[in-house]
C-alpha positions in Angstrom: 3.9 16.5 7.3 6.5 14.3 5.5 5.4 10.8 4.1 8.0 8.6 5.4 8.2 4.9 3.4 9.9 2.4 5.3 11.6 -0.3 2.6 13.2 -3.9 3.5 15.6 -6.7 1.6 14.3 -10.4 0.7 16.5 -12.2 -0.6 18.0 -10.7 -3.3 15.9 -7.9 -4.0 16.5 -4.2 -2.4 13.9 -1.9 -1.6 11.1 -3.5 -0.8 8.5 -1.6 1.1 7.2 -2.0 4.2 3.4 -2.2 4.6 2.1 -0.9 8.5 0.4 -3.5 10.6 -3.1 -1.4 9.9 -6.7 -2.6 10.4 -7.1 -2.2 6.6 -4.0 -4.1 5.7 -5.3 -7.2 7.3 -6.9 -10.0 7.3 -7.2 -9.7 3.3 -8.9 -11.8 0.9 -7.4 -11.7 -3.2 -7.9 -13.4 -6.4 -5.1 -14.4 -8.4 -6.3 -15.5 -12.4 -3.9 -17.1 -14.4 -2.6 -18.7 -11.3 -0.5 -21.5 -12.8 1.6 -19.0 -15.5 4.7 -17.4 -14.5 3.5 -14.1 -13.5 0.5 -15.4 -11.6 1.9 -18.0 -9.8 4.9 -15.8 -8.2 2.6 -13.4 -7.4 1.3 -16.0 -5.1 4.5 -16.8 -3.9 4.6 -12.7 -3.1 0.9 -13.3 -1.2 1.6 -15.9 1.0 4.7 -14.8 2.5 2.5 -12.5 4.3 -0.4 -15.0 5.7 -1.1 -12.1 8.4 -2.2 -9.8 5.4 -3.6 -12.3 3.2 -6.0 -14.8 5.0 -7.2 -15.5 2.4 -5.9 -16.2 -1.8 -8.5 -18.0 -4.4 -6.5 -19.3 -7.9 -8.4 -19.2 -10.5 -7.0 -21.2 -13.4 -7.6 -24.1 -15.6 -5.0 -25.7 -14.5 -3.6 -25.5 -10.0 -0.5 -23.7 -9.3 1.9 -25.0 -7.8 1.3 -24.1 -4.3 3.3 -24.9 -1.2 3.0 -27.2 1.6 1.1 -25.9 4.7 -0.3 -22.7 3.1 -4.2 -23.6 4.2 -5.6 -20.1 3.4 -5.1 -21.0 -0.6 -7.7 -22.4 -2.6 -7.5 -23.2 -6.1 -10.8 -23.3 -8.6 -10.9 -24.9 -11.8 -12.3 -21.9 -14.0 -12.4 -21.2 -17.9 -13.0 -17.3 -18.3 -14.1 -18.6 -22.2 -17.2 -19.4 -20.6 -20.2 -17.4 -19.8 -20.4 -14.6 -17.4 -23.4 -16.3 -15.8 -21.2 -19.5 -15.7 -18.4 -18.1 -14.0 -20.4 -16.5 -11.5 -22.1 -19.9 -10.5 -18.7 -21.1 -9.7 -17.6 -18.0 -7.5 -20.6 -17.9 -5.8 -20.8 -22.1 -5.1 -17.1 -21.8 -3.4 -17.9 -18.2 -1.5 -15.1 -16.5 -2.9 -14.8 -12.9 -1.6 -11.9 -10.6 -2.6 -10.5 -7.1 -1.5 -8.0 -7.2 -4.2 -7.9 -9.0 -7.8 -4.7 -9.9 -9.6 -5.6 -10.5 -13.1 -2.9 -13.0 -15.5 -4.9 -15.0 -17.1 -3.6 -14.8 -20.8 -5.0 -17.1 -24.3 -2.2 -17.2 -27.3 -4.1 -18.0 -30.3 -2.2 -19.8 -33.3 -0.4 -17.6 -35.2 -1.0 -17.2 -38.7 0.6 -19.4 -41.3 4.4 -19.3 -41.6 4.2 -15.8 -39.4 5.3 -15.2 -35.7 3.9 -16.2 -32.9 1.9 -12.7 -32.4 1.0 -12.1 -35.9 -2.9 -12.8 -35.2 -3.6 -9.8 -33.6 -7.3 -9.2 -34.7 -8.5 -12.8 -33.1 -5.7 -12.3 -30.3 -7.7 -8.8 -29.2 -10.7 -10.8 -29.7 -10.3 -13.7 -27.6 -8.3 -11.9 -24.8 -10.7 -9.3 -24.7 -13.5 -11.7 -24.2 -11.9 -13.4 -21.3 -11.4 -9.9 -19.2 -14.6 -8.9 -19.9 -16.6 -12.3 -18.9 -14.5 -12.4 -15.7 -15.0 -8.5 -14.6 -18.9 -9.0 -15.3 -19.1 -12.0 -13.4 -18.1 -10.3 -10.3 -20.7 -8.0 -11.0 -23.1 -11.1 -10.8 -21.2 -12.6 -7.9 -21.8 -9.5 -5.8 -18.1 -9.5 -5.6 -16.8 -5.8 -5.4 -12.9 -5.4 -4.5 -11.1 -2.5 -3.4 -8.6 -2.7 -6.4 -8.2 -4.5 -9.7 -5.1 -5.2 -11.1 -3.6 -6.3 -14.6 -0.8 -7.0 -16.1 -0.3 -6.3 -19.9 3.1 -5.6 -20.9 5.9 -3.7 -23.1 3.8 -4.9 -26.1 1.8 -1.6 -25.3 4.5 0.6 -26.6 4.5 -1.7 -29.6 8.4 -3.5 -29.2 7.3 -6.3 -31.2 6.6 -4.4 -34.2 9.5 -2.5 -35.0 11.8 0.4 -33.2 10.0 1.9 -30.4 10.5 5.2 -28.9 13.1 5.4 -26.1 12.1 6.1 -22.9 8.8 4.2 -23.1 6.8 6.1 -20.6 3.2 5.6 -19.1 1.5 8.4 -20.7 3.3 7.7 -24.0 0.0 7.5 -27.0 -1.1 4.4 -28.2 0.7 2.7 -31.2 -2.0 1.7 -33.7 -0.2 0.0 -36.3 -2.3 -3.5 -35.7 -4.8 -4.8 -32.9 -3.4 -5.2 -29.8 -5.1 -6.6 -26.9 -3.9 -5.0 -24.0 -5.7 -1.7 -24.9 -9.3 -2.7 -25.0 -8.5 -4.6 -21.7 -7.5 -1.4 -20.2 -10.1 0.3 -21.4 -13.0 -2.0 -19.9 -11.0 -1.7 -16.7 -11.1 1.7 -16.5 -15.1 2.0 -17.3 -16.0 -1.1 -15.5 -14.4 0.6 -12.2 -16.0 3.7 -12.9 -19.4 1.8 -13.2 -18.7 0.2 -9.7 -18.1 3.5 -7.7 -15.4 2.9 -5.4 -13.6 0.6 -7.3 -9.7 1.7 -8.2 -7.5 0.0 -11.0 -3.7 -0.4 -11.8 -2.1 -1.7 -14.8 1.3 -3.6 -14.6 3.6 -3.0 -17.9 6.6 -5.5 -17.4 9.3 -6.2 -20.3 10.7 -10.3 -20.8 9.3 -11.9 -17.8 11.8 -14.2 -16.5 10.9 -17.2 -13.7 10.6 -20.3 -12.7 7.2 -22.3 -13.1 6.4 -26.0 -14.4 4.8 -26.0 -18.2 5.4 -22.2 -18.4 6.9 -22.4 -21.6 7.0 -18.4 -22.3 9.7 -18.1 -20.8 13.4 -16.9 -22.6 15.4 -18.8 -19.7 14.0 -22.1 -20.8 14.6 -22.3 -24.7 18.5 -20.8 -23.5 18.7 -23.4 -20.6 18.2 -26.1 -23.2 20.1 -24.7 -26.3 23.5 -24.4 -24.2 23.0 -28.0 -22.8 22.9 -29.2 -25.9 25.8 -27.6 -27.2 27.4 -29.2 -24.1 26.5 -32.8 -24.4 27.6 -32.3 -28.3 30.9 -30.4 -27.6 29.6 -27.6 -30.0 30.5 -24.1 -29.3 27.7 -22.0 -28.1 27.2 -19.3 -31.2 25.1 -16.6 -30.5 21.9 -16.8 -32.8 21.6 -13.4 -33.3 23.7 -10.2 -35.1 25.9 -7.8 -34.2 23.1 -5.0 -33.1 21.4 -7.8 -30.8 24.4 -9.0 -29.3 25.2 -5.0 -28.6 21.9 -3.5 -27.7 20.9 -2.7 -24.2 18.2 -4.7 -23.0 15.5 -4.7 -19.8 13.9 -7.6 -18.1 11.6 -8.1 -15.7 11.8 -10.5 -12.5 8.9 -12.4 -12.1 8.9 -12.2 -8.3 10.0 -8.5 -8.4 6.7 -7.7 -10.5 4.8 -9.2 -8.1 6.2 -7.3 -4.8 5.6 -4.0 -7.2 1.6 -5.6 -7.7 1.2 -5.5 -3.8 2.6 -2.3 -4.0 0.2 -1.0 -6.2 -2.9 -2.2 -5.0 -2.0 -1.1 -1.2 -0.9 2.2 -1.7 -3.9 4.5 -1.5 -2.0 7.0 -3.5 -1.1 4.3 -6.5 -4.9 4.5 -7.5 -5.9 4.2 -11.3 -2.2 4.7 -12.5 -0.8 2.2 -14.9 2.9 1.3 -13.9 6.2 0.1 -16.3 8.0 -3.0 -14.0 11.4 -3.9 -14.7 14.6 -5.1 -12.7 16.7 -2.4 -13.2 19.3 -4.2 -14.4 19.8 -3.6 -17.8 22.3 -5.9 -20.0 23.6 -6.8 -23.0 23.6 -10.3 -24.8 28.0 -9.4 -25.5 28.2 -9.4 -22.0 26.0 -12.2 -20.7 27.0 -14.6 -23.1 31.1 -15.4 -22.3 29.3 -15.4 -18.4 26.6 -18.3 -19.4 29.0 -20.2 -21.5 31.6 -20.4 -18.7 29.2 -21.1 -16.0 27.9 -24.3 -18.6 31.6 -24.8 -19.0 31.4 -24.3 -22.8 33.2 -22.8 -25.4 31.4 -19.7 -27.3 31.0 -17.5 -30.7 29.9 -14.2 -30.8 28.3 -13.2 -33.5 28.4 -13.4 -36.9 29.9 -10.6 -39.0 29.0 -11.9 -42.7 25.9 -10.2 -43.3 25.1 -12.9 -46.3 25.0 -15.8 -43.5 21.8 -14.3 -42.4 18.0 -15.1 -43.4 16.7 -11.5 -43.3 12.8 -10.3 -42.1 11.5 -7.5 -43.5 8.3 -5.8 -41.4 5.8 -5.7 -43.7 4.9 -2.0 -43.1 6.3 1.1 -43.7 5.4 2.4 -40.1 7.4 1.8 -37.2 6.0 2.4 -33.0 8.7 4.9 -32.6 7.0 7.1 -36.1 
């Protein structure tokens, strides 16, 4: 017998699959951590288009979401996964939250070190973002809250892109890069055994590339810091130079839609044949800085610069090992 998926447009996105009107994919209750961020709170916006499938959506974050008018079956709780297990629980248990499926986002970026980049405190970063997964994951335990499917999203920091040349294509099964610490895989790890502990319990792991969209005080985001470089070049009749070298302004690049990861999350977490797989998300639509850049400066109506060619005008960074992800 032939499987047969039937796929639908929204908006601008192609492809979108079509879920059947099913007893089991109805009526469904989810939690969605990290709820305010970017990739949190579009999943959201991917959950309650569909109030018929998801009666139900808890938000857990410090801070609410933003969430629309007349959406009733969303509740936002004030949660810090810094506290105890036993803490956490309490709260869950207090507001009766129940969930099928659990979308995890929340995320903690620790100062960096001094005069290093913004990732360069990878030992406390594992740490601290370990910590948070594993208080929240053993407080369902103690909630007697058991979903169908976890979910969480790490990202292309798995095949080690900010450390150096990585290996090209970056595929799912591709070993672990072990240069440093890096967070995302003792998070996958306690997934995996904490749904084997639960019986019954399946897992998925999201791998997106530059997530790109829309959200207040989300300030990880590349649109924003571009949005506000080219208007000020605007308002001070500057050309907009590209900040970067020839190889940047040539080199391919991937990004990942915010709202398009999230459609792919429901995807994963209602297909029963999706189970325990970890999944790369990106938009497909692959670019290069030399040919956005004339587009963004004549939609700002500025002028622009490419960039530069004098390899003396630039302040070089040299990686301070030997080893590279790619070997």
């Amino acid at each position: 017998m032939t499987n047969v998926q039937q796929i639908q447009p929204k908006g601008i996105y192609r492809g979108l699959p079509v879920f059947p009107h099913t007893d089991d994919k109805k009526d469904l209750t989810a939690i969605i951590t990290g709820a305010n961020g970017i990739s949190g709170q579009h999943m959201l916006r991917v959950l309650a288009q569909n109030p018929q499938r998801w009666s139900k959506i808890y938000c857990l974050s410090r801070r609410p979401p933003t969430i629309p008018e007349g959406l009733p079956q969303i509740e936002h709780i004030s949660m810090d996964f810094l506290k105890s297990p036993d803490f956490i629980a309490k709260l869950l248990k207090s507001h009766r939250v129940r969930a099928d499926y659990v979308f995890f986002y929340s995320y903690i970026q620790v100062p960096p070190k001094d005069g290093q980049g913004l990732w360069s405190n990878a030992e406390e970063m594992a740490i601290v973002n370990t910590e948070l997964f594993s208080n929240f994951l053993s407080a369902l335990n103690l909630a007697d809250i058991k979903p169908r499917r976890v979910l969480l999203q790490t990202g292309a920091k798995h095949y080690g892109v900010h450390l150096g040349p990585p290996k090209v294509p970056q595929e799912e099964s591709d070993p672990r890069v072990t240069i440093e610490p890096n967070f995302y895989y003792p998070q996958e790890d306690y997934l995996v055994d904490w749904c084997e502990e639960m019986a019954g319990v399946g897992w998925n792991v999201i791998r997106p590339s530059f997530v790109l969209g829309a959200v207040p005080d989300a300030a990880m985001n590349l649109v924003f810091p571009i949005a506000a470089y080219t208007a000020v070049c605007k308002h001070l009749g500057q050309k907009l130079e590209f900040p970067g070298d020839l190889e940047a302004w040539e080199r391919p690049l991937d990004l990942s839609s915010a709202m398009l990861n999230g459609y792919q999350a429901e995807w994963a977490v209602l297909d029963d044949g999706t189970a325990n797989e970890a999944f790369n998300a990106a938009d497909g639509s692959t670019f290069a800085w030399g040919q956005f850049w004339p587009r963004l400066a004549a939609c700002c109506g500025v002028e622009w610069t490419g960039p530069e060619l004098d390899e003396t005008a630039y302040d070089a960074m040299t990686i301070p090992r030997e080893e590279t992800p790619r070997g």
